[in-house]
C-alpha positions in Angstrom: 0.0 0.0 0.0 1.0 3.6 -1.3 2.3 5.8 2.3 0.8 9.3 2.1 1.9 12.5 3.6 0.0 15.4 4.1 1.1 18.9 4.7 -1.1 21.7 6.1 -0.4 24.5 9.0 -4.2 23.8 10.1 -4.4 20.8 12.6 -8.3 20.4 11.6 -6.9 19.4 7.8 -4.6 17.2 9.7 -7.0 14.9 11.5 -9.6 14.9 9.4 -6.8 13.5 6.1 -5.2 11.1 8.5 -8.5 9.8 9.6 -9.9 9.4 6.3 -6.9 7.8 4.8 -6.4 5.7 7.7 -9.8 4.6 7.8 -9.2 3.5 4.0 -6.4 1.7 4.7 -3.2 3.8 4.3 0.2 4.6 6.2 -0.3 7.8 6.8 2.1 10.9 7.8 1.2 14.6 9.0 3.5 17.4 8.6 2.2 21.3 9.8 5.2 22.6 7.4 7.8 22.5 5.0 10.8 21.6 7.1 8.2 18.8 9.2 7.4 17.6 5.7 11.0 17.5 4.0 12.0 15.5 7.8 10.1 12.8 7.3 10.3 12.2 3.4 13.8 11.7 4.4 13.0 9.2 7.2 10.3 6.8 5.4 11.6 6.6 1.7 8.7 4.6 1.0 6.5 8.0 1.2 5.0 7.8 -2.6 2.1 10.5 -2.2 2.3 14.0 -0.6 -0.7 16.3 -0.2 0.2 19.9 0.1 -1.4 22.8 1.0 0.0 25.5 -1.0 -0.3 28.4 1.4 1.6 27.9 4.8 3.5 30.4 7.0 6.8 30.4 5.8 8.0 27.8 3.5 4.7 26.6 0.6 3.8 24.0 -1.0 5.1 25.1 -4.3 8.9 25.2 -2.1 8.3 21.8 -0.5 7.3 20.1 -4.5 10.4 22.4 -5.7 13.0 21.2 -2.7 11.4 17.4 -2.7 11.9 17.1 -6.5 15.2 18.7 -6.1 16.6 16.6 -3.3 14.6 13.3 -3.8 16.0 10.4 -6.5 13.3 9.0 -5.9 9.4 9.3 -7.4 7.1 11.0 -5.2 3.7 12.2 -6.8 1.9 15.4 -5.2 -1.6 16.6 -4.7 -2.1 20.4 -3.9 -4.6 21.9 -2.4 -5.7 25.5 -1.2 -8.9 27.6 0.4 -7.2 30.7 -1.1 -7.0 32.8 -4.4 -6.0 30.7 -7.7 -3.3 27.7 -7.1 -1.4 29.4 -10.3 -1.0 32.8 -7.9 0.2 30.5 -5.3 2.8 29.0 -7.5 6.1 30.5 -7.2 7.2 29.8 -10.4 6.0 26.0 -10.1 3.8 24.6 -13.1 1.3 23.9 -11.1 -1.0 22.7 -13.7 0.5 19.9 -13.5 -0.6 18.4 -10.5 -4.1 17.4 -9.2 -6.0 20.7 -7.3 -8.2 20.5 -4.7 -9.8 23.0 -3.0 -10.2 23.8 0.3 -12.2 23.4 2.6 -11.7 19.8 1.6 -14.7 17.6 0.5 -13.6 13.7 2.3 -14.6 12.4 -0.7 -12.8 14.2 -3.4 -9.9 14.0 -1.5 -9.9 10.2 -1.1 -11.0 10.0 -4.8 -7.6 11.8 -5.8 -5.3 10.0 -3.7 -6.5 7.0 -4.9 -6.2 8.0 -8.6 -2.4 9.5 -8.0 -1.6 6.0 -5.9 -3.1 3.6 -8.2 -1.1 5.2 -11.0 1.9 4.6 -9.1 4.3 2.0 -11.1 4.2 -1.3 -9.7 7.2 -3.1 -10.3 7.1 -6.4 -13.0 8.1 -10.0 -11.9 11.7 -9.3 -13.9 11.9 -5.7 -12.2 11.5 -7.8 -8.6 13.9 -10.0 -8.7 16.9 -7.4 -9.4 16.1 -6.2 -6.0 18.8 -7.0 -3.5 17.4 -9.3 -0.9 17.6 -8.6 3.0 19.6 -10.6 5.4 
């Protein structure tokens, strides 16, 4: 199963995320900002889906996609969402088009329905890719 983190400065998104996504079955993380967020990708490399708000105090959601595409080898699919002004405003510079939007305040079900669609359209590796894998003693 596909780990999800989600990043918001608002506690409320917070619970109500992990409890959905919990209560569907996934691992998942809570970060309240960039820094918090960029931590833990960097402690569970398994992470494959982050949900970002794209206005936070500080550091946004267009940095954390910027710094995690930047810094991570690895392939880590984003969501954004926002409750203010137009997500390209909120860019900096990010083509932000090019990421599923949803809009804040979140409706459960929309929210669930994206995640699902970005983790089902994760890559799942072949028989052939599976054994090249080193195994674990």
């Amino acid at each position: 199963m596909i780990k999800i983190l989600v990043v918001d400065d608002e506690q409320a998104i917070l619970d109500e995320a992990f409890e959905a996504l919990t209560d569907e079955g996934y691992q998942a993380f809570c970060a309240k900002s960039v820094d918090d967020a960029l931590d833990i990708l960097r402690k569970h490399t398994d992470i494959g889906v982050v949900v970002t708000d794209l206005k936070m105090p500080g550091k946004t959601g267009a940095d954390l996609i910027n710094r995690a595409q930047a810094e991570f080898e690895r392939d880590i699919s984003f969501i954004v969402m926002s409750g203010h002004g137009s997500p390209t405003i909120e860019s900096d510079g990010l083509e932000i088009e090019k990421f599923p939007f949803l809009r804040k305040p979140l409706d459960i079900d929309e929210f669930l329905d994206a995640v699902q669609k970005v983790a089902s359209s994760k890559s799942v590796p072949d028989e052939d890719e599976r054994r090249k894998w080193p195994t674990r003693y």
